[in-house]
TIMI-2910 file (N, C-alpha, C, CB; in pm, 1 decimal, decimal comma, always signed):
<rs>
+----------+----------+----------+----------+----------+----------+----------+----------+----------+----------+----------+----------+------+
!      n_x !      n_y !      n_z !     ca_x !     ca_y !     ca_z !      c_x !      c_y !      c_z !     cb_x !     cb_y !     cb_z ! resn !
+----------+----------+----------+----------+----------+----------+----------+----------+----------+----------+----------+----------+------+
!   -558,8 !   -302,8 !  +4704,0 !   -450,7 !   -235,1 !  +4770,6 !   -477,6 !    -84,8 !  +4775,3 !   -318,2 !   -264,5 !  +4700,6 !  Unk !
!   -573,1 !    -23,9 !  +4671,7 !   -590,5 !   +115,8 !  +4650,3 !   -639,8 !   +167,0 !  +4749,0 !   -660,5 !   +151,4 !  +4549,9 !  Unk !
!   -780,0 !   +113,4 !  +4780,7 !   -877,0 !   +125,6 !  +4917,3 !   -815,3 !   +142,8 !  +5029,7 !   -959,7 !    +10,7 !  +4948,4 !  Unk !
!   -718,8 !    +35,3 !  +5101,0 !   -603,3 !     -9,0 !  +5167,1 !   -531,3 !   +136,4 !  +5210,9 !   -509,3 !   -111,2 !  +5064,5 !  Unk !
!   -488,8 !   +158,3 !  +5117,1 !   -388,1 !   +284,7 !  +5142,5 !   -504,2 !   +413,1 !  +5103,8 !   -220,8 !   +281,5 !  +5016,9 !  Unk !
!   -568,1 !   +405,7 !  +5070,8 !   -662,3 !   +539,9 !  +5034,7 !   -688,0 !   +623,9 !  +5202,4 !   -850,7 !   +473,3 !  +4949,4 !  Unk !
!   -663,2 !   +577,7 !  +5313,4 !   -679,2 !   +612,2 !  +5422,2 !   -552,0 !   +711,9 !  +5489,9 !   -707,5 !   +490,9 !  +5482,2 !  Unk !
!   -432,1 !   +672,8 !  +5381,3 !   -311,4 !   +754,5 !  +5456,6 !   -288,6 !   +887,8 !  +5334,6 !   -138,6 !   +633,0 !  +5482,5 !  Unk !
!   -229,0 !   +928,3 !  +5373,0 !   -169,2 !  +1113,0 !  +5280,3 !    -41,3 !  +1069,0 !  +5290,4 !   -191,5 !  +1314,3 !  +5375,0 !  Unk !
!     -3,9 !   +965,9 !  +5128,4 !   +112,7 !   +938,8 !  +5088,8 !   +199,8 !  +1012,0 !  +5011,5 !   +102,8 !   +851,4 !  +5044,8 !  Unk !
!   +336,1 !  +1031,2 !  +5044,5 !   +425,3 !  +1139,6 !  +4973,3 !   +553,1 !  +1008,2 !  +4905,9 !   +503,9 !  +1290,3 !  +5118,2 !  Unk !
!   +547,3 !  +1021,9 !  +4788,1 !   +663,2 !   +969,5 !  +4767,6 !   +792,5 !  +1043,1 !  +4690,8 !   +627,0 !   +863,7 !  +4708,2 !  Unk !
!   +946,5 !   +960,2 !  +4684,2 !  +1055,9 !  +1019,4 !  +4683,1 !  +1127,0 !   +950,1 !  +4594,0 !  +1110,9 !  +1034,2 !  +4799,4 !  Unk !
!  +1182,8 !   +994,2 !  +4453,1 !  +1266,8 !   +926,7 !  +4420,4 !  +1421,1 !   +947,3 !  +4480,7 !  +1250,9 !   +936,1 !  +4298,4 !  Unk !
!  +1473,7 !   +821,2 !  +4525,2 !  +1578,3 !   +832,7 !  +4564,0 !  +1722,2 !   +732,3 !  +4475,8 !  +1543,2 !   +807,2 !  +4704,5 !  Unk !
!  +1803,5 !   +816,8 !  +4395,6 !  +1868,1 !   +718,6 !  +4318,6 !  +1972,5 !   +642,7 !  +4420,9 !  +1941,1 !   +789,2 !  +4188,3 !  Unk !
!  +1997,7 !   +532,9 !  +4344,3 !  +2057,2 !   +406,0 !  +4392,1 !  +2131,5 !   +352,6 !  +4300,3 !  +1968,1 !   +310,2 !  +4432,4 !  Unk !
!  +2208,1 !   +220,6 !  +4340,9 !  +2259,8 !   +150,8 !  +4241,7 !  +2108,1 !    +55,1 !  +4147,3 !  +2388,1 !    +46,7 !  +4326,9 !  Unk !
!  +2187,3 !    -12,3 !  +4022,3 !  +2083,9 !    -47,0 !  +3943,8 !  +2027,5 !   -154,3 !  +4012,4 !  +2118,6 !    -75,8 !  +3808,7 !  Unk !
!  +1900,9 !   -170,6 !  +4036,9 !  +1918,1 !   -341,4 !  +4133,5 !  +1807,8 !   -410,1 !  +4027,3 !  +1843,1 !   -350,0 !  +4362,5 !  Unk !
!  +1801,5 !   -552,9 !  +3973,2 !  +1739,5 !   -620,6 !  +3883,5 !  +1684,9 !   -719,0 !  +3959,0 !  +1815,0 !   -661,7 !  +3777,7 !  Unk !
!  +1546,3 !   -675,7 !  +3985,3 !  +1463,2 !   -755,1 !  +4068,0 !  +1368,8 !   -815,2 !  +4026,1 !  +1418,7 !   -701,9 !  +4152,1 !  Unk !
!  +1309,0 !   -742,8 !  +3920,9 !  +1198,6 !   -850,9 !  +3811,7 !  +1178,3 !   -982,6 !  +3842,3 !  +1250,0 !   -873,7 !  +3661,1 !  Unk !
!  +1307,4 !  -1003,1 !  +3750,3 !  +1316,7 !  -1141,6 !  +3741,7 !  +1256,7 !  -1271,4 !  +3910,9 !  +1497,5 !  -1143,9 !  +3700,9 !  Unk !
!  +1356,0 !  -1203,3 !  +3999,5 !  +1340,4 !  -1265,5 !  +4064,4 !  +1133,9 !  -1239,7 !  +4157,1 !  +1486,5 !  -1245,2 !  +4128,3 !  Unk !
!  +1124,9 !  -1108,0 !  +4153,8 !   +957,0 !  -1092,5 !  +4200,6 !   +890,3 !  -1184,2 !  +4120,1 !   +879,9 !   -937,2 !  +4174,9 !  Unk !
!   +917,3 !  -1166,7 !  +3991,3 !   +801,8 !  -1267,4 !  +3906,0 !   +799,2 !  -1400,7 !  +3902,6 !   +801,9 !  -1251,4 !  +3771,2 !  Unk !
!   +912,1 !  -1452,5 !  +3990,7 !   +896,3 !  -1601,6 !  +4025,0 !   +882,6 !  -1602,5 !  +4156,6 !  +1008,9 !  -1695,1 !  +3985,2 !  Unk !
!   +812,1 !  -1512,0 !  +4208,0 !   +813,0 !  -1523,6 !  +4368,3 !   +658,1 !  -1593,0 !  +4397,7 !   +834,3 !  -1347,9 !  +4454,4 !  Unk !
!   +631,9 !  -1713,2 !  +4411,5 !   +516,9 !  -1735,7 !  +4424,2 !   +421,8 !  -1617,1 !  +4579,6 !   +532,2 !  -1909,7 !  +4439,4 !  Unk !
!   +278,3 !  -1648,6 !  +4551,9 !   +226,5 !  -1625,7 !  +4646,3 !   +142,7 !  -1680,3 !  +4727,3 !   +201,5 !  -1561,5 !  +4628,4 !  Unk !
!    +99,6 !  -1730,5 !  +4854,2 !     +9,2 !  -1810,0 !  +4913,4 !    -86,9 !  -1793,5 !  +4865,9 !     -6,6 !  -1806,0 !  +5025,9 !  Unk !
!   -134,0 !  -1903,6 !  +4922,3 !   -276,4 !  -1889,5 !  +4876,6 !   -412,7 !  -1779,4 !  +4887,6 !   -313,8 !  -1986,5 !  +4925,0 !  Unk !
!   -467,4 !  -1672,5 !  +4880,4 !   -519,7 !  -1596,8 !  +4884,3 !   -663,8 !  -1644,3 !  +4926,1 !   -491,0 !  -1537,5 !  +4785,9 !  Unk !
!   -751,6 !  -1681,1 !  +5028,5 !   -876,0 !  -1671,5 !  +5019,9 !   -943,8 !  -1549,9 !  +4952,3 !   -912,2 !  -1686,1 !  +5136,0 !  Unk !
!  -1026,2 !  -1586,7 !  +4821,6 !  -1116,9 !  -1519,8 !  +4814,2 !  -1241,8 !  -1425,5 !  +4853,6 !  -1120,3 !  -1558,9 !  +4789,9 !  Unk !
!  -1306,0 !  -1549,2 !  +4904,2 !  -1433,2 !  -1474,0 !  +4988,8 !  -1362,5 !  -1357,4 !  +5076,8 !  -1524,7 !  -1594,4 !  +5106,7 !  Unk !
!  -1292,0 !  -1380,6 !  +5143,7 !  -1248,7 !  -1354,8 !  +5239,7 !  -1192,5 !  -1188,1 !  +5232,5 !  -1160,1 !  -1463,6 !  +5264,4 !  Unk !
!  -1148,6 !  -1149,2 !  +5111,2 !  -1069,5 !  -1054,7 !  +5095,7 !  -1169,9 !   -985,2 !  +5001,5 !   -924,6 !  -1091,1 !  +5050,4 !  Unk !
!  -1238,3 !  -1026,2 !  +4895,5 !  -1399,9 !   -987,6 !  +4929,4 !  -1450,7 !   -926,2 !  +4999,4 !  -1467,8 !  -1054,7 !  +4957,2 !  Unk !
!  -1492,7 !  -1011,8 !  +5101,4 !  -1536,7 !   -906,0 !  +5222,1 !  -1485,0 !   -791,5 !  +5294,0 !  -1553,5 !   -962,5 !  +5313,2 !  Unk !
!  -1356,1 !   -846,3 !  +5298,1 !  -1257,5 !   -740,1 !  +5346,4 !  -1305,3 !   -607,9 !  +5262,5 !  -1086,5 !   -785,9 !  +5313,5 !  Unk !
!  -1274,5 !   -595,0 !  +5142,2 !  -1317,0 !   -499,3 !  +5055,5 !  -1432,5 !   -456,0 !  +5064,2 !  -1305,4 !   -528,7 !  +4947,8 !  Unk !
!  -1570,9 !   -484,6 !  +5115,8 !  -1690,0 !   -488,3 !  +5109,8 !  -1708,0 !   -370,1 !  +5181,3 !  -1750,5 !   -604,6 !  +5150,2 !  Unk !
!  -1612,6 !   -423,6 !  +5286,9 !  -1644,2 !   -365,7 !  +5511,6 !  -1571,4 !   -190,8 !  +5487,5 !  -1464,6 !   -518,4 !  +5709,0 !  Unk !
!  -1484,8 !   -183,0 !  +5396,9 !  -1391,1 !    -31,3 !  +5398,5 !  -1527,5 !    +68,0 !  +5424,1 !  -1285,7 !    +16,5 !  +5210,8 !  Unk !
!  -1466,4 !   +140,2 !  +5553,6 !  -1591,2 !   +268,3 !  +5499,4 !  -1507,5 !   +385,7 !  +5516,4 !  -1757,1 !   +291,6 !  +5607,4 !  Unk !
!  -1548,2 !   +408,0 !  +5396,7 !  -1471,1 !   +528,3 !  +5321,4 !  -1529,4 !   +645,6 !  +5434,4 !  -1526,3 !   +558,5 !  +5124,0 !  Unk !
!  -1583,7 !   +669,5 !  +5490,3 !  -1629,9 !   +766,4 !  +5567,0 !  -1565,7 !   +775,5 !  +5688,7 !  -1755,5 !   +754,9 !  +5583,4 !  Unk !
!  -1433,6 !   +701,4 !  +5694,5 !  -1319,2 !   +733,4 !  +5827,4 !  -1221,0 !   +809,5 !  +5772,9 !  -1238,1 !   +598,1 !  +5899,9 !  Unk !
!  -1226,9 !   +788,6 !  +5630,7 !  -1091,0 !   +871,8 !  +5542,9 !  -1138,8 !   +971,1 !  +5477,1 !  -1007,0 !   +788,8 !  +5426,7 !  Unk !
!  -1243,8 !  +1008,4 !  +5473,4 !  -1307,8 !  +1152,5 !  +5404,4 !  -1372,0 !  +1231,8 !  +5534,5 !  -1450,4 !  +1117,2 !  +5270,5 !  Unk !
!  -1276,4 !  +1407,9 !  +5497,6 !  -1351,4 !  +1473,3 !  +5523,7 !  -1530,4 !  +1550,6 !  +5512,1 !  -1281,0 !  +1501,1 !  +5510,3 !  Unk !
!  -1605,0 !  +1452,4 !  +5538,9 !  -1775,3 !  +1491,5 !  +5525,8 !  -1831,2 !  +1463,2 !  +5670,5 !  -1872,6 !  +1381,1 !  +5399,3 !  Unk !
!  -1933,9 !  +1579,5 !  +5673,4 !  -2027,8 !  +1590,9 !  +5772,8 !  -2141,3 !  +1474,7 !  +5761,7 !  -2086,2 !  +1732,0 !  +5764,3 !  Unk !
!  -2222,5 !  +1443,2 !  +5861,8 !  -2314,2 !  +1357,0 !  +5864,7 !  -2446,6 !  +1406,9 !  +5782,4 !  -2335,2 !  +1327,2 !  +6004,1 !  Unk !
!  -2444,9 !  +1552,8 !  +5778,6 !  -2597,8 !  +1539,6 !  +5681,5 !  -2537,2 !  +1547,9 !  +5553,9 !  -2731,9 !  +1675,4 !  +5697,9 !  Unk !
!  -2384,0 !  +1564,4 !  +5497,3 !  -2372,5 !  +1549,2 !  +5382,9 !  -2384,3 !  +1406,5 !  +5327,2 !  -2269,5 !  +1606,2 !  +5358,6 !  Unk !
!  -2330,7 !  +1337,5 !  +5457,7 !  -2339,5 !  +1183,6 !  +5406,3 !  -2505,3 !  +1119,7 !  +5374,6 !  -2264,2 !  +1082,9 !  +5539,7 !  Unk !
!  -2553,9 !  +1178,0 !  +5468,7 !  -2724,6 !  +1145,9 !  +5472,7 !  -2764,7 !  +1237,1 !  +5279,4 !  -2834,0 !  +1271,7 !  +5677,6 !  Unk !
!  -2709,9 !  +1321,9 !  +5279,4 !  -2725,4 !  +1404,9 !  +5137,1 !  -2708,1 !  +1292,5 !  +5012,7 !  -2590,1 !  +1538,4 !  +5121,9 !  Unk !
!  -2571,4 !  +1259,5 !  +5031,8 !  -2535,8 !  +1145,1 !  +4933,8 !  -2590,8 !   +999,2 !  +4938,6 !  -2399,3 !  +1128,5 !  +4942,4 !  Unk !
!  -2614,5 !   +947,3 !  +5034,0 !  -2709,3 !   +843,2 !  +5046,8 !  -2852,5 !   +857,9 !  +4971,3 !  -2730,3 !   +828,5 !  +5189,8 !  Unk !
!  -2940,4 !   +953,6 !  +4997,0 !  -3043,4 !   +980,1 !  +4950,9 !  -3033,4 !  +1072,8 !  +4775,2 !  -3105,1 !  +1053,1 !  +5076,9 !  Unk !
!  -2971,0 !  +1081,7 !  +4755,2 !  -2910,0 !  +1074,4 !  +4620,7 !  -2909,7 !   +996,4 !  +4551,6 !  -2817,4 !  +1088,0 !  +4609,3 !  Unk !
!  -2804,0 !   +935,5 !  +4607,7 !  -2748,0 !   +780,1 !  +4573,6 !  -2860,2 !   +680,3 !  +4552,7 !  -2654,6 !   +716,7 !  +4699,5 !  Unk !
!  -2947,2 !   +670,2 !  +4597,1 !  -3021,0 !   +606,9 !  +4613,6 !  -3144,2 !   +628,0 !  +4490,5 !  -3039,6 !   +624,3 !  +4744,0 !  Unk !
!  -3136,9 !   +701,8 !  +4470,4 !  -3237,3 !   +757,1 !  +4369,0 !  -3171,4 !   +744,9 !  +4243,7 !  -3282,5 !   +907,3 !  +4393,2 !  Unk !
!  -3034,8 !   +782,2 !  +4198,6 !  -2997,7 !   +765,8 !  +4101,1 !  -3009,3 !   +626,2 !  +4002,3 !  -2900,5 !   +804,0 !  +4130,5 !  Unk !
!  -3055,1 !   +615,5 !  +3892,0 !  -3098,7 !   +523,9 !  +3826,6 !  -2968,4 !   +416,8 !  +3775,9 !  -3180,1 !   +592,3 !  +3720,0 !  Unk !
!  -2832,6 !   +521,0 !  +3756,6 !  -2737,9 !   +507,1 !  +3701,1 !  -2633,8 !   +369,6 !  +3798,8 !  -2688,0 !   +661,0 !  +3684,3 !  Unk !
!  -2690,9 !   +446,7 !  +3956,5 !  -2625,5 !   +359,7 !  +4022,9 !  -2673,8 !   +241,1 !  +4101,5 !  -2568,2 !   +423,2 !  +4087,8 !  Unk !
!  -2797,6 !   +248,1 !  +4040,0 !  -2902,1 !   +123,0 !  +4091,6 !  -2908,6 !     -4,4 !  +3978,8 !  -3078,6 !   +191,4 !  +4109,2 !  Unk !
+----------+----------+----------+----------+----------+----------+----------+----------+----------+----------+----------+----------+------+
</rs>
């Protein structure tokens, strides 16, 4: 979900309300079935390089970095 939203410039607000007791009922809220693979991949495909401000030879910079680093190989 992090990835997901990592693309927008989120502001949030507390806004008070009455008390509402929802727990209970979310934690028996089943959920469908989730394909795996599937959401997997989904996760795989994000390219972070639509949501960051970087130039193309910085990206070419970090690739060839990246690549060399032992840590991340």
């Amino acid at each position: 979900m992090l990835l997901r939203l990592q693309k927008y410039s989120l502001r949030f607000f507390y806004k008070k309300g009455k008390d509402i007791f929802l727990a209970d009922t979310l934690s028996r809220a089943f959920l469908p079935e989730v394909n795996a693979c599937e959401f997997r991949k989904e996760l795989e495909e994000v390219d972070h390089r639509a949501s960051l401000p970087v130039s193309g030879d910085r990206w070419q910079k970090i690739k060839h970095v990246s690549a060399n680093d032992p840590v991340l190989q």
